[in-house]
C-alpha positions in Angstrom: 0.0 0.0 0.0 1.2 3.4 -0.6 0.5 6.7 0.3 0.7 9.9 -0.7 1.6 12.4 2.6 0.5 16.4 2.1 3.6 18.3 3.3 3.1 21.2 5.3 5.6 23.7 5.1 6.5 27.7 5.2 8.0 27.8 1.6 11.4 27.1 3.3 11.0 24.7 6.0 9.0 21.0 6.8 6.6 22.1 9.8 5.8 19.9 12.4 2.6 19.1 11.4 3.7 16.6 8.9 6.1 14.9 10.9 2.6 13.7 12.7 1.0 13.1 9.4 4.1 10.9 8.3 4.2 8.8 11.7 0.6 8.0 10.9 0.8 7.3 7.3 3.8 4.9 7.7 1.6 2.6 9.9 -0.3 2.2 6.8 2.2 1.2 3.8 5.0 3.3 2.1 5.1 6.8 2.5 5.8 9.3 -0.5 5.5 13.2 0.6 4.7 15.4 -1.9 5.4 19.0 -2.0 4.1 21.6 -3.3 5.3 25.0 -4.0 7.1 27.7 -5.9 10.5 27.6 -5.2 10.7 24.6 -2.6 13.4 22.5 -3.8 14.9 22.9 -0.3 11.2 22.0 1.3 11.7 18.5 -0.7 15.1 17.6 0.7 14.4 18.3 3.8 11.2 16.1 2.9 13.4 13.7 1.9 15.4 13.3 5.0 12.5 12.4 7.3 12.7 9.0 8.9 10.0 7.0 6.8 10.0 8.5 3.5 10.4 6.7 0.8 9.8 9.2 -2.5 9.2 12.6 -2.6 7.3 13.9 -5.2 7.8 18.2 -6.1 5.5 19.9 -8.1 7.2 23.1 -8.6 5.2 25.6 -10.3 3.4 29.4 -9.6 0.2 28.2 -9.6 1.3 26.0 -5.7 2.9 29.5 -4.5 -0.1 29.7 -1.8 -1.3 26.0 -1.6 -4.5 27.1 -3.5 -7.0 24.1 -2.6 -8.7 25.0 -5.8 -4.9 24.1 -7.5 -3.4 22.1 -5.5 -6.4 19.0 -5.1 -6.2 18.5 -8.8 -2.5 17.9 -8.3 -3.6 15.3 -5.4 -6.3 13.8 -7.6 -3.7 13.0 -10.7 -1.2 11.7 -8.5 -4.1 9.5 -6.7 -3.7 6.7 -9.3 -0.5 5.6 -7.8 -1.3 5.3 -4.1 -4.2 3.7 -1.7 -4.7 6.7 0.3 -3.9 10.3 1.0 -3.3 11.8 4.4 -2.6 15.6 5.0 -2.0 17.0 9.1 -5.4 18.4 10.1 -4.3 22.2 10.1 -6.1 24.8 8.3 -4.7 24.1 5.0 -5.2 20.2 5.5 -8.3 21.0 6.7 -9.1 22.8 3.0 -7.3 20.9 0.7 -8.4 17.3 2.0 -12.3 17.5 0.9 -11.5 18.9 -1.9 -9.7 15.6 -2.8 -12.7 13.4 -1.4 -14.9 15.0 -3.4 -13.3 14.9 -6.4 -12.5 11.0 -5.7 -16.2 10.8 -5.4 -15.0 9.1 -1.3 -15.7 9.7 2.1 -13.2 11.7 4.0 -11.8 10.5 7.7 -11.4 13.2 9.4 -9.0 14.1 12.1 -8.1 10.6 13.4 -6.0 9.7 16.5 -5.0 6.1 15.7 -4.5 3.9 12.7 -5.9 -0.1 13.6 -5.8 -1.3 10.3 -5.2 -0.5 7.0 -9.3 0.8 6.9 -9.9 1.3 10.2 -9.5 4.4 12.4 -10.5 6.1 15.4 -11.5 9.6 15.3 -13.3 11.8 18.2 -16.6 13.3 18.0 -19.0 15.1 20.4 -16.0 17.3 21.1 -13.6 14.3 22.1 -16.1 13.3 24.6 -16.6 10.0 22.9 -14.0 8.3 20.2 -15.4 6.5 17.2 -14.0 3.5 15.4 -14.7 4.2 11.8 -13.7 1.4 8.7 -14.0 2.4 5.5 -14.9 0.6 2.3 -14.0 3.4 -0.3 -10.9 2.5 -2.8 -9.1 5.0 -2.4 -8.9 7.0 1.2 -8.7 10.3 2.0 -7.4 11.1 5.8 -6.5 14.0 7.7 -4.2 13.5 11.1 -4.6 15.2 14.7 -1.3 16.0 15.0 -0.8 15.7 18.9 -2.1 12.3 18.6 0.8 11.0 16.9 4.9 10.9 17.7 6.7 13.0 15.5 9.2 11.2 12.7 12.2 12.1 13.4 13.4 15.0 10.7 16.7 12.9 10.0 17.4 9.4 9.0 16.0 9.5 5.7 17.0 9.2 2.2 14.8 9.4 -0.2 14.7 10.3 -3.7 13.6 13.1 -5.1 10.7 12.9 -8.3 9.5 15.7 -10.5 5.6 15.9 -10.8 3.2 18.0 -13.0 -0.7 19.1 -12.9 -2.8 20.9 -14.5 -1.4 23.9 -13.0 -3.6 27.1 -12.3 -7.4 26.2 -12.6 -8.6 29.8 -12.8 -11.2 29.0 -10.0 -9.2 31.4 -7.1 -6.7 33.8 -6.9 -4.1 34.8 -3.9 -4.9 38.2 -2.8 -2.5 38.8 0.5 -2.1 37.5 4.0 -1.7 38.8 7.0 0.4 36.8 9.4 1.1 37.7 13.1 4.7 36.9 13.5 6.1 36.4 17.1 9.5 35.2 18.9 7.3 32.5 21.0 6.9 29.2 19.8 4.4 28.5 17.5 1.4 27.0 19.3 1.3 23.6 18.1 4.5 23.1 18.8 5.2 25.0 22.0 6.5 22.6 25.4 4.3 25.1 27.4 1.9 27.1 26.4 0.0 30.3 29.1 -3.6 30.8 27.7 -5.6 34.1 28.7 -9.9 34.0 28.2 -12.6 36.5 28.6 -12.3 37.1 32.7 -8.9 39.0 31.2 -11.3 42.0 31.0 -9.2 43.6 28.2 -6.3 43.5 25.2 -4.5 45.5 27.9 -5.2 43.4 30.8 -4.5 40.2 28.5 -1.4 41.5 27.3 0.0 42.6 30.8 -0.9 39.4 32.9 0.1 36.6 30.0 2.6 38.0 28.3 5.2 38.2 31.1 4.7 34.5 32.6 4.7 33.7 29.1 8.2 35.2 28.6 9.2 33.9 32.0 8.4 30.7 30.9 9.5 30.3 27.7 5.9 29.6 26.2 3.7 30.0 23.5 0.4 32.0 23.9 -2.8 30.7 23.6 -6.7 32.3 24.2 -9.9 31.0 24.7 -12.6 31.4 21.9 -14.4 33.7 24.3 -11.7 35.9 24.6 -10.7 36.0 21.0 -14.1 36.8 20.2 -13.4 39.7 22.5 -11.1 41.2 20.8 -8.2 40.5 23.7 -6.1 38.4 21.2 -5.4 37.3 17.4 -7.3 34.7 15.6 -4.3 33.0 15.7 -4.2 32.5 19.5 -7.2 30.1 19.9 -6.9 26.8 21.5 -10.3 24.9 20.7 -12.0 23.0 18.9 -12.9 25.8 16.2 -8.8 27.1 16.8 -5.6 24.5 17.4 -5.8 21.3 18.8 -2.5 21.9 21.6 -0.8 18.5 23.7 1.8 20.7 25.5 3.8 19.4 28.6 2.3 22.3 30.7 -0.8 24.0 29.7 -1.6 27.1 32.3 -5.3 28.6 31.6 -5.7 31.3 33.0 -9.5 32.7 33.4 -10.7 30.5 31.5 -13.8 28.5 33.1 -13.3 24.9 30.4 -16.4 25.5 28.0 -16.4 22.0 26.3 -15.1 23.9 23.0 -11.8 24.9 24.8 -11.4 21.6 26.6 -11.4 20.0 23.2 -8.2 21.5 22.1 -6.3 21.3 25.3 -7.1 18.4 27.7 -4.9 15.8 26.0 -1.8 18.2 27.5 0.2 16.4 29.7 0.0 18.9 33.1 -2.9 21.3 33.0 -2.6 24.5 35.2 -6.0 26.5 36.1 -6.4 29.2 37.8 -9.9 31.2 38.1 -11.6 32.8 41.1 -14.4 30.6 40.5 -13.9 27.0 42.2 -16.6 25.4 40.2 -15.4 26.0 37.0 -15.2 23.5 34.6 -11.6 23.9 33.9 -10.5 22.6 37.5 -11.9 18.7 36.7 -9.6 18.1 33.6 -6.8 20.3 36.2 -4.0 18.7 37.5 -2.7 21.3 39.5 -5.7 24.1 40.7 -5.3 27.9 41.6 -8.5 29.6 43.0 -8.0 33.1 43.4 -7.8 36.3 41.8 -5.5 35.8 38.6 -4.5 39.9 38.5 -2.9 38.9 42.1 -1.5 35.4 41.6 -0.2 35.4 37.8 1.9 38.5 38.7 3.0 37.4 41.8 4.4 33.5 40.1 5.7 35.9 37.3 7.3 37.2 40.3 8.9 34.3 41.7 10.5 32.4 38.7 
């Protein structure tokens, strides 16, 4: 079985993501990343090195400057004929290039799984993680994306793989890039991040947000997260959110605080590996998934442990 492994990357560099996606896809035959990109020859021999690659396939072209869904899932679709299944990390551009390539496979996609059991069966949460569903699938060809913090990482060295020149049909005329505006920041990107200080809506303000999370954040050597509720608030960027509408986080230390645990945020955070709370309210939500509890007033606490490390 082969399959055909959507490589995440920054037009210079293999994010993280895909060292998930590659873990999972190995468990299910050979694994041939392809790459996609103007100007990412680099992208695909750093591809190439990951443990577990076997081929590396770069489609080099204008029209894959921006991973256009709209471009790139025709790519997917042509290269489909010569492997079983397709699996891209479940980020936001997985996330849009994935159905694309379902639908146009005329299959059902398998979203966001957490294990691989068998070569067509998976188990994926629903109900926000509250319950985890076995799913096997019949279709030919299959078409997965990967939760990221469910799976070990492959190891960005060891391989060897050989390098492939592929084609499409190149710009379908259906989209066009118009700009983006990314937040760019010295902390650790969140997905990523060993510990990660989230702020929500009891905050009170971007001021407020800024001035009690940023410094424990620096202190600690952490990324920063939000709640949805604060995001919506206006306190932080879109880009902050931890949830299940924002990133999906498995840190070693998570510390939330003002957040109550609305089932939304608890989605993208509760798999972390020691979860800090602190919130003046002792019946929150937040303090059952807690391994370690703080109930108090965070505009004393957080700057007085800012204080002491």
């Amino acid at each position: 079985m082969s399959v055909l492994v959507w490589v995440e990357h920054d037009g210079g560099a293999v994010k993280d993501a895909t060292l998930s996606a590659v873990t999972a896809a190995a468990k299910l035959g050979d694994v041939h990343a392809l790459v996609a990109g103007e100007g990412v020859a680099a992208v695909a021999d750093a591809a190439g090195k990951i443990a577990g690659v076997a081929k590396v396939l770069l489609a080099d072209a204008a029209a894959y400057a921006h991973a256009l869904p709209e471009n790139v899932a025709p790519l997917i679709v042509g290269l489909m004929g010569d492997h079983d299944a397709f699996v891209a990390p479940a980020t936001s551009n997985g996330k849009n290039i994935a159905p694309r390539v379902a639908a146009l496979l005329d299959v059902m996609q398998i979203s966001d799984i957490l294990s691989v059991e068998s070569a067509d069966t998976f188990t994926r949460p629903i109900y926000a993680g509250n319950a985890i569903a076995t799913v096997k699938s019949s279709d030919a060809k299959k078409v997965i994306t990967v939760r990221g913090t469910a799976f070990d990482k492959a190891g960005r060295e060891g391989g060897s793989a050989s390098v492939e020149a592929v084609s499409g049909v190149g710009d379908s005329g259906l989209s066009t890039f118009a700009g983006a505006e990314i937040a760019k920041s010295e902390r650790p990107e969140l997905t990523s991040a060993k510990i990660i200080v989230s702020g929500g809506r009891a905050l009170g303000s971007e001021e407020q947000f800024h001035a009690v999370i940023d410094p424990l954040a620096d202190k600690l050597g952490a990324g920063v997260g939000a709640s949805r509720a604060a995001v919506d608030a206006g306190y932080a960027p879109n880009d902050y959110q931890v949830g299940q509408t924002g990133k999906i986080v498995a840190p070693e230390v998570y510390v939330a605080v003002g957040i109550s645990g609305a089932i939304q945020h608890l989605a993208g955070m509760k798999d972390s590996k020691t979860i800090i709370a602190i919130n003046k309210d002792e019946d929150a939500p937040i303090f059952q998934v807690a391994d370690i509890g703080l109930v108090g007033d965070l505009f004393k606490i957080v700057p007085e442990l800012t204080g002491k490390l």
